[in-house]
N, C-alpha and C positions, 0 to 999 in steps of 0.2 A: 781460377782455382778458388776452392773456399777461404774464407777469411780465417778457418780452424785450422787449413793445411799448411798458411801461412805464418802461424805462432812461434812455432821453434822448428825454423825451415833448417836455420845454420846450425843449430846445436844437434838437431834431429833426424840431419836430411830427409830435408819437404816431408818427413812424416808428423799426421794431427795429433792435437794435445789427447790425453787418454780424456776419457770416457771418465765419467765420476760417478762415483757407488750409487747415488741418486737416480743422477742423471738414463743410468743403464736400468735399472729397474723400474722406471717411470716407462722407460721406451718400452721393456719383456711385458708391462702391465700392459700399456696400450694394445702392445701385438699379439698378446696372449691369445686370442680368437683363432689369430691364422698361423698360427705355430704347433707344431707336435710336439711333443715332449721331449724327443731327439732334436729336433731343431732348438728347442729350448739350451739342451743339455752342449748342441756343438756351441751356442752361442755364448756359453757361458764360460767355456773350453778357452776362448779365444782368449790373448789379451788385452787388456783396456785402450791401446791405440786403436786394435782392427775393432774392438768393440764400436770407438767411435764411429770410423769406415763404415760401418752396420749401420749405424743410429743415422749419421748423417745421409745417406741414400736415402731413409724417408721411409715410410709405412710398409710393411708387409702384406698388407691387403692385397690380395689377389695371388697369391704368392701359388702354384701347384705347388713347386718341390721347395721347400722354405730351405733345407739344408743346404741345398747346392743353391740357391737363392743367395745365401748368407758366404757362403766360401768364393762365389762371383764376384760378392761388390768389395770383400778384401782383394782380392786377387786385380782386379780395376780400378780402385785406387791407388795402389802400388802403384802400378804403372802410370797412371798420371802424374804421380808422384817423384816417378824417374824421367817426368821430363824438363825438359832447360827451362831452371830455377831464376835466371832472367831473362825469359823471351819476352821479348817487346808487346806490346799492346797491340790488336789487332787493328789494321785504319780501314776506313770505305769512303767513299765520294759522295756518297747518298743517303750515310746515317749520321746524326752529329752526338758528340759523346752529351749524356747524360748529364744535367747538373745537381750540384746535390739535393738542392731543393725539390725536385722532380723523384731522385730516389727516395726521398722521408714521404712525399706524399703518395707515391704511388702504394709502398711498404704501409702504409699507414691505411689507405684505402684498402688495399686487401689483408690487414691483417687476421680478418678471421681464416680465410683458406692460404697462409703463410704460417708454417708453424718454427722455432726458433731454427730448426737445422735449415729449411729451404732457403729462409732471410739471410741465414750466414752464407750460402749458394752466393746467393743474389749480389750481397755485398761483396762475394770476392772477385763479380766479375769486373772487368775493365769498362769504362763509362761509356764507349761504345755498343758494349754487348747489351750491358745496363739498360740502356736504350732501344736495343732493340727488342727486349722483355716488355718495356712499358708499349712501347707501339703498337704490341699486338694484341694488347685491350686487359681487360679482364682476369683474375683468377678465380671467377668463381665457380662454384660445382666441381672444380678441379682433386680430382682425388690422391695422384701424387705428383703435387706441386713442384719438387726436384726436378722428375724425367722431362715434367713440361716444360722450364726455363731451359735446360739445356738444349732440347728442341726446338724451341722457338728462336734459341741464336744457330741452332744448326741451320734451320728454315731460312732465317733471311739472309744467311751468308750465302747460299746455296741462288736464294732468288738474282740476287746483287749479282753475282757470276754470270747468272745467265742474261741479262740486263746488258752487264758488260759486253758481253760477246753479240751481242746482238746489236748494239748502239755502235760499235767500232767496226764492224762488219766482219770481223773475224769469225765465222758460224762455220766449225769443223762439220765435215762433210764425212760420213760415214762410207767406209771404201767401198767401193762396189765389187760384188764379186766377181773370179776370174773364171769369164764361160767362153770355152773352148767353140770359135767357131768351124764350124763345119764347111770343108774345102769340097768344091767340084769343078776338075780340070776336065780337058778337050779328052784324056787318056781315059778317066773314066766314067765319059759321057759316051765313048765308042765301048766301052768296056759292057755299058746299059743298054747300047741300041742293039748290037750285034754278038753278043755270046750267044751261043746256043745253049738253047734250057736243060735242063737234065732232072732227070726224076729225083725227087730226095726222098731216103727210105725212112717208113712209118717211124723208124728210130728215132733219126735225128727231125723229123718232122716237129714243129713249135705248132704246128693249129691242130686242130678239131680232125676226128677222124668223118668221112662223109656220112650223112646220115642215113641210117639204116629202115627198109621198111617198115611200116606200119603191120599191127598182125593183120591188118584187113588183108594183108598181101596176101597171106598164107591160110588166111582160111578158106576152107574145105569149102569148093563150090555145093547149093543146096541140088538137092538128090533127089526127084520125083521118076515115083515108077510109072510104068505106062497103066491106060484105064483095066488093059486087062491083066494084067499081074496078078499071078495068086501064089500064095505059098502052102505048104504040105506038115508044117507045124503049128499047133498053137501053143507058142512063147520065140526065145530069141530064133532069129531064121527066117520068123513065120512073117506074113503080111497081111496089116488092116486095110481098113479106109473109113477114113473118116463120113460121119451122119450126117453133121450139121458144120457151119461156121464155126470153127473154136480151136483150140489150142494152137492159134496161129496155123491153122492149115483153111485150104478150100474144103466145100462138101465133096465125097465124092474122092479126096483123095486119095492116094495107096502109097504107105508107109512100109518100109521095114523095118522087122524090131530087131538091134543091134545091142539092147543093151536092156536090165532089169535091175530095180531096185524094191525095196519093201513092197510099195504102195505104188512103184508107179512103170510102165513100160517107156520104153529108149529108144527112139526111132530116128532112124538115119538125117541129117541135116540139124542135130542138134534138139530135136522137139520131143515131147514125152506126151504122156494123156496116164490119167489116173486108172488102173485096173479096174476100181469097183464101176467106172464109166463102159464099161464093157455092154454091149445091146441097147446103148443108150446116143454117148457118145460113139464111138465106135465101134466095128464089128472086126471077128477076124476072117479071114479070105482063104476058104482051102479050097486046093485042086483035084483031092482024091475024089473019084467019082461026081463030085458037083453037090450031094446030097446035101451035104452038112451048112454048106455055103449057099444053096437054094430057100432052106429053110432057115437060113440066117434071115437072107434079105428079104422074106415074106413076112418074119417078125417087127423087122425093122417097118418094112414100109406101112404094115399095123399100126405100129406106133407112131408113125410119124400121122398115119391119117386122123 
């Protein structure tokens, strides 16, 4: 505990000396950067004991919420404060207490990153913790000197522990969890070999239902008329045949047309050919008396020569 907490522990119970007009104003100047104006204004709200409380925890630097930053370290002192006002000195096997010539020099050594509140920290601890401050080197670059002394004896109480349990072989063993094993008797192993199955309906069924065909399945076998087919319309109804290799057909083919759009005829098996290809590409095929269709394929075979 601080050497400030210990001042007028009996008159005061364990609460620090106030804070002096000075003193408290030197600290609002320094922290003035990381303070709002509210923060300023709780801090000033306070009385001159928690003032101290404030002061002594050490720079505000970094502070997000500086007001509940400020009502924390009263609130935390307090409680330290309500603890047994003579609890003995911490001991260890592996640290030896501090002599005083060791704390003037180490204090002395860092005084520049030691400012008077962490030095009074330092001082009020017990010559073991003392020691375990100095061991772990350095304060320098250290931005709040406070949080770090107290950490540093948190840290090596903490290592010394595990140290301990490790050297005496006491190394608690983390329980294992409890896993239900799984029973298989003679009952039902005959239960497995010999029931008879039974269907489970799609309801309660947990898998996948079978997979279903492909539309290859369903598609419409292709549709080739015979060489002499002819139809008796030209448009849907009616039937071509193809001139040359193209529109995915053979020369020579004979199509039905099932279907019209803008620009193009719909011929059964899914295939179309462009209208204005008409005498070119394809011709149309009539049956009424032959005429029309004769002098189709005379055009045609013109143009192909």
């Amino acid at each position: 505990m601080p050497a400030a907490f210990r001042e007028v522990a009996a008159a005061a119970g364990r609460s620090p000396r106030p804070a002096t007009p000075e003193e408290f104003e030197k600290f609002v100047r320094d922290n003035r950067p990381f303070m709002s104006e509210e923060a300023e204004e709780a801090l000033r709200a306070l009385n001159p004991i928690d003032r101290k409380r404030v002061i002594v925890a050490g720079t505000m630097s970094g502070c997000r919420n500086p007001v509940a930053v400020i009502h924390c370290r009263v609130r935390q002192a307090k409680e330290k404060e309500h603890e047994e006002p003579n609890a003995q000195e911490s001991s260890s096997k592996l640290t030896k207490p501090a002599s005083s010539d060791e704390l003037d020099i180490f204090i002395a050594g860092n005084k520049r990153w030691l400012p008077k509140e962490a030095e009074e920290v330092l001082r009020g601890f017990n010559a073991i913790d003392q020691k375990r401050v100095i061991a772990a080197g350095s304060m320098a670059g250290i931005c709040n000197p406070i949080s770090v002394l107290h950490t540093r004896v948190k840290k090596s109480q903490d290592l010394e522990e595990e140290f301990s349990r490790l050297t005496t072989g006491k190394v608690e063993k983390e329980p294992e969890p409890e896993v239900e094993v799984p029973t298989f008797t003679p009952i039902a192993a005959a239960g497995y070999m010999f029931t008879a199955p039974s269907e489970v309906s799609a309801v309660d069924s947990k898998f996948a239902n079978a997979a279903k065909p492909t539309i290859a399945a369903f598609a419409e076998p292709e549709v080739r008329l015979p060489d002499g087919a002819t139809g008796s319309v030209r448009g849907i109804g009616g039937v071509v045949e193809i001139l040359a290799k193209k529109y995915g057909c053979a020369r020579g083919e004979r199509l039905r047309v099932i279907g019209e759009k803008p620009a193009l005829w719909q011929f059964e098996g899914g295939k179309t050919a462009p209208k204005a290809h008409e005498g070119t590409g394809w011709r149309w095929i009539l049956s009424e008396g032959g005429t029309e269709g004769a002098a189709a394929d005379a055009a045609a075979g013109a143009e192909a020569a």
